[in-house]
C-alpha positions as CSV (number, residue, x, y, z in Angstrom):
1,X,0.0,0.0,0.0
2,X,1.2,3.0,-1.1
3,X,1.9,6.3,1.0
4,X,0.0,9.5,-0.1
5,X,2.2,12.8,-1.0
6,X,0.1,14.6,1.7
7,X,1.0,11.9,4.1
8,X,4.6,11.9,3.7
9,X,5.3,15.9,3.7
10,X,3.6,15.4,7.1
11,X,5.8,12.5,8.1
12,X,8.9,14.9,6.4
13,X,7.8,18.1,8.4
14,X,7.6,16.4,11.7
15,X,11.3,15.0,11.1
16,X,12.4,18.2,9.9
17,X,11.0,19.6,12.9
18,X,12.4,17.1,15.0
19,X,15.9,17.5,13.6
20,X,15.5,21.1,14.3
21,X,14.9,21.1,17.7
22,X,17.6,18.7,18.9
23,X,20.4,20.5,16.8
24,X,20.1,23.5,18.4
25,X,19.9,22.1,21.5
26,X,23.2,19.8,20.9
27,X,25.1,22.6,18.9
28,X,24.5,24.7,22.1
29,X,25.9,22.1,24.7
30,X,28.6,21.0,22.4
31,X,29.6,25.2,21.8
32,X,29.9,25.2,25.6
33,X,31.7,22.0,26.2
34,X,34.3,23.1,23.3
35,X,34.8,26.5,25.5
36,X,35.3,24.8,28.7
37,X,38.0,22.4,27.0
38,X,39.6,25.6,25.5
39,X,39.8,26.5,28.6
40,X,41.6,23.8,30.1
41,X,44.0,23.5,27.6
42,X,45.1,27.0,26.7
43,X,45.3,28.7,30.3
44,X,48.1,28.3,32.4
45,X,47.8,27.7,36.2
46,X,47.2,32.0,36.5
47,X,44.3,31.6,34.4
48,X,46.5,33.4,31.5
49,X,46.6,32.2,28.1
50,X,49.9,30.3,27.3
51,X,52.1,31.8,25.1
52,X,51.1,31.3,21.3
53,X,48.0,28.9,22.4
54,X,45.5,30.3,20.5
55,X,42.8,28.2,22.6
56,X,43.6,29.9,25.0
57,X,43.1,33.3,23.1
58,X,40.1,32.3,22.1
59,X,38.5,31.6,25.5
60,X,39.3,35.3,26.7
61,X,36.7,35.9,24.0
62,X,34.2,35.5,27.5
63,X,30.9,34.2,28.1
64,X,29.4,35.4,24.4
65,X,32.3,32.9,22.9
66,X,30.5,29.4,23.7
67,X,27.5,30.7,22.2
68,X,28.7,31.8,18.9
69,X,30.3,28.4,19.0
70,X,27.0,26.9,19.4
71,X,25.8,29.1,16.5
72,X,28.7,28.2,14.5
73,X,28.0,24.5,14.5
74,X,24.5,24.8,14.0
75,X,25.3,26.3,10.9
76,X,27.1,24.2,9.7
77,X,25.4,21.0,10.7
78,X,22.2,22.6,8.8
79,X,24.1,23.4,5.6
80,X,25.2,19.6,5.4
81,X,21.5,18.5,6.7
82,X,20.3,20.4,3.6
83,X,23.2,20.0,1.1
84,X,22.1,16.2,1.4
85,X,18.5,16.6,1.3
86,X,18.5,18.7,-2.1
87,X,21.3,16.0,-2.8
88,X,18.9,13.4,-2.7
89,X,15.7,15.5,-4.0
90,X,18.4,16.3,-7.4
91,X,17.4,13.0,-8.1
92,X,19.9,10.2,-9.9
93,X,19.8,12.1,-13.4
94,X,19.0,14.9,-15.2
95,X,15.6,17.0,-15.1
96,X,15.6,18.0,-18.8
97,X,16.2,14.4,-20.1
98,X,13.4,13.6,-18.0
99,X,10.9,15.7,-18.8
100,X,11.7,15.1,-22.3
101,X,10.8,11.1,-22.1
102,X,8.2,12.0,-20.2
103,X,6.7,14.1,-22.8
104,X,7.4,11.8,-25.5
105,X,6.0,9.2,-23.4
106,X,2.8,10.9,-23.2
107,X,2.6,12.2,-27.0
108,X,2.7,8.0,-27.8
109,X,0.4,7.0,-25.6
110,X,2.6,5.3,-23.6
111,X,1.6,7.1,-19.9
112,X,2.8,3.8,-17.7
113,X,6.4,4.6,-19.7
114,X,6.3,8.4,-18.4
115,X,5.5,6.9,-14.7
116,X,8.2,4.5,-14.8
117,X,10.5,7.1,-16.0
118,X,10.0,9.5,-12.9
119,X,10.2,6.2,-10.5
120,X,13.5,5.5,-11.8
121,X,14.8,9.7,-11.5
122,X,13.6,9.5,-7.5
123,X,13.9,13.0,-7.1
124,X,11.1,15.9,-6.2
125,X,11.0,17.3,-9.5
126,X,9.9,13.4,-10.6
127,X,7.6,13.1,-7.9
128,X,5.5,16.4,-8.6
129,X,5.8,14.6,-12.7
130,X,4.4,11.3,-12.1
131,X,1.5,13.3,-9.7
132,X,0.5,15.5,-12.6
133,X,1.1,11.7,-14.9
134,X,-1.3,10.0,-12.8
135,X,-3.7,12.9,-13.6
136,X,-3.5,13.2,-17.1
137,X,-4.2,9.4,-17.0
138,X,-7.1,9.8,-15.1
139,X,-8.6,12.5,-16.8
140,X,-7.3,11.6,-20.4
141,X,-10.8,9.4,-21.0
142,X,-13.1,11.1,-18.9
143,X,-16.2,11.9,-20.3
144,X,-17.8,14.1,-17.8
145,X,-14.9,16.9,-18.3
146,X,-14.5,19.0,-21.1
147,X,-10.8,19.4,-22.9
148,X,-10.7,22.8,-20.6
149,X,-12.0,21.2,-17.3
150,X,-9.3,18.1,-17.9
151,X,-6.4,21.1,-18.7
152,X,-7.4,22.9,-15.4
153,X,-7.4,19.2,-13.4
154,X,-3.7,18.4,-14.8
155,X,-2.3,22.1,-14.0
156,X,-4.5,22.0,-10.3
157,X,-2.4,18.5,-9.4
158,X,1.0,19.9,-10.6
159,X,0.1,22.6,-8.2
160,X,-0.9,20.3,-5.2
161,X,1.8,18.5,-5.8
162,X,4.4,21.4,-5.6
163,X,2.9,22.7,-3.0
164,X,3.7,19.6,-0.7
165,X,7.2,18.7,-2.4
166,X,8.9,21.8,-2.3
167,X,8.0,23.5,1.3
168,X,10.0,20.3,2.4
169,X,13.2,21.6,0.7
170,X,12.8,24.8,2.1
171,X,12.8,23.1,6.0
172,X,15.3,24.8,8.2
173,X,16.8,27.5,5.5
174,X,15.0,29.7,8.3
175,X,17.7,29.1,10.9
176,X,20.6,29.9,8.2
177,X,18.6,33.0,7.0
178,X,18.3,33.9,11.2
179,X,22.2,33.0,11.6
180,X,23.1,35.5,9.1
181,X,21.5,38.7,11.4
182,X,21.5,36.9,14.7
183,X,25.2,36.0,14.8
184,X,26.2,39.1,13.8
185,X,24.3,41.1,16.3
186,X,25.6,38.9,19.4
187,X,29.0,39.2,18.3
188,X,28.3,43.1,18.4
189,X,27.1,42.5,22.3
190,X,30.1,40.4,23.2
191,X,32.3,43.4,21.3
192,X,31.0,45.9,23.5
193,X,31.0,43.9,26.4
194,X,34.4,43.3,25.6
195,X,35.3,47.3,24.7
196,X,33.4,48.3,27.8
197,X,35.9,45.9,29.8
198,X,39.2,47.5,28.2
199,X,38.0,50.9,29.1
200,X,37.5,50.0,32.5
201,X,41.4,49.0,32.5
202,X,42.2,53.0,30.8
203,X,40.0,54.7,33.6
204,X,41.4,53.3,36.3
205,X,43.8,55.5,38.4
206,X,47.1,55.6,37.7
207,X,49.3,53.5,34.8
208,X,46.3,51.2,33.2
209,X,46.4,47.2,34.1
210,X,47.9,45.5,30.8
211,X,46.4,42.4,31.2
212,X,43.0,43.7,31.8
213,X,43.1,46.2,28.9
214,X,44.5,42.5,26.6
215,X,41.5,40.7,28.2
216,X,39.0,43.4,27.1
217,X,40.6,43.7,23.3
218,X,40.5,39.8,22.9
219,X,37.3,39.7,24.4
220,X,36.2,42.0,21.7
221,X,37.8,41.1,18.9
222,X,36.9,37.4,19.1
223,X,33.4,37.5,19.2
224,X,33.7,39.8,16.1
225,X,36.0,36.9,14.1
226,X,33.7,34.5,15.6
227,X,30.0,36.0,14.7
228,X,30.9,37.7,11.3
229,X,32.7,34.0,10.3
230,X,29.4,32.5,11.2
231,X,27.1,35.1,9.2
232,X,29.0,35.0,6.2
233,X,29.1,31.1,6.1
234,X,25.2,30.8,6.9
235,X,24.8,33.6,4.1
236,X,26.8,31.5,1.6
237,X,25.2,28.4,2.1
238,X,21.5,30.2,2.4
239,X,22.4,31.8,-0.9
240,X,23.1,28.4,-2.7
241,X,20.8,26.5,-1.2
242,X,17.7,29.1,-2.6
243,X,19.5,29.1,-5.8
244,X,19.2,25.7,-6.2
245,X,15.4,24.9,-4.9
246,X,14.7,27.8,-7.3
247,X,16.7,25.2,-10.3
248,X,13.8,22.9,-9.1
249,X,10.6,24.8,-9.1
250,X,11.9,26.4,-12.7
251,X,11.9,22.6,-13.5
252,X,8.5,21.7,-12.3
253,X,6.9,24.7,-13.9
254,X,8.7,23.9,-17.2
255,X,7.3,19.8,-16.8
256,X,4.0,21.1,-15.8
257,X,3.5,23.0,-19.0
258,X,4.7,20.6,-20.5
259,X,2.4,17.8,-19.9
260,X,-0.4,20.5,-20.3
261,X,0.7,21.3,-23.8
262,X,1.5,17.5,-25.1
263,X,-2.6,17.1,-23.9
264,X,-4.0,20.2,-25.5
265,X,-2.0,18.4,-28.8
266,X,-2.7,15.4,-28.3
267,X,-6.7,16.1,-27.8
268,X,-7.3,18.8,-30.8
């Protein structure tokens, strides 16, 4: 028995969802026990950073640092979560070669051909096709509809269909597209934070404390490296990641007029 589209986005969401929620939560524990390590490792027994650790640099950074770490990863555990979901949804060929058999298929007559065609792509593009297939076959020697009525019922399923394929590829883009502003603007906190320290050391009476005016630089200059790294990555891998679901609903809206047209031919 076969599983309905509407039935497995649902299933997809509530993994997606799922997923969501326990990488943030991870990313976040793991950003803080990568911080406490850092700690451990690049500090000497004064609770100074040892000369030319840079672990030890970077936990200076303060109390900001293990949160942008958390941020970090989480981008960059959702950029490979969604480089191999569109991986998969690609397919195992090529969308134009397919929607060419699949129109061929259909101009001969030959709709189970077309179907067995988008089986073998497995991809969402094929699975929105053989949706808007199983249509045209149903509708292809109805004699209840008008040529008009059976046009509208093909190009209504490609649209159903889209509508529950694609929303899955778009799953969790949200936290990169957050990551890009969100990073940025807690890095800016820990900066201050961090600025606000070193002036502290330069008011104080007297010749300023060194090592409290270091601290305070470090402390701002890492969460800067850290949360504009993060940004531009989740950026980057937002931009490519639109571009290419874009690639696939081009696709589906070239298939779907497609299949319209070989009908309106094929039924003169």
């Amino acid at each position: 028995m076969s599983t309905s589209p509407a039935a497995k986005s649902t299933v997809q969401a509530k993994q997606n969802d799922t997923f969501a929620s326990i990488a943030i939560i991870v990313c976040m524990i793991v950003g803080l026990i990568v911080y406490i390590i850092f700690g451990k490792v690049g500090l000497d027994a004064e609770g100074h950073p040892k000369p030319g650790n840079f672990l030890g640099i970077i936990y200076m950074g303060g109390f900001i640092v293990p949160l942008l770490m958390g941020l970090f990863l989480l981008t960059v555990v959702v950029s490979i979560e969604r480089f191999l979901t569109l991986g998969k949804a690609a397919g195992a060929g090529n969308v134009t070669e397919l929607i060419r058999k699949v129109k061929a298929s259909l101009a001969g007559g030959n709709n189970a051909a077309a179907i067995a065609e988008c089986d073998k792509h497995k991809s969402s593009v094929s699975n929105i096709i053989r949706s808007t297939v199983e249509k045209y076959s149903a509708v292809e020697h109805d004699t209840h509809m008008d040529k008009d009525q059976k046009l509208a019922a093909i190009r209504a399923s490609t649209e159903e269909a889209t509508a529950l394929e694609l929303p899955m590829l778009e799953k969790n883009l949200v936290i990169l597209a957050t990551m890009g502003s969100v990073a940025t603007l807690i890095a800016l906190l820990g900066t201050v934070i961090g600025m606000i320290k070193a002036f502290a050391a330069l008011a104080t009476a007297g010749s300023p404390d060194p090592v409290k005016l270091a601290n305070g630089i470090s402390e701002a200059l890492i969460n800067t490296a850290l949360g504009i790294g993060t940004a531009a990555i989740a950026i980057v891998m937002y931009n490519v990641f639109t571009t290419k679901i874009d690639k696939m609903t081009y696709a589906v809206d070239e298939a779907g007029f497609s299949i319209a047209s070989t009908f309106a031919e094929k039924h003169k």
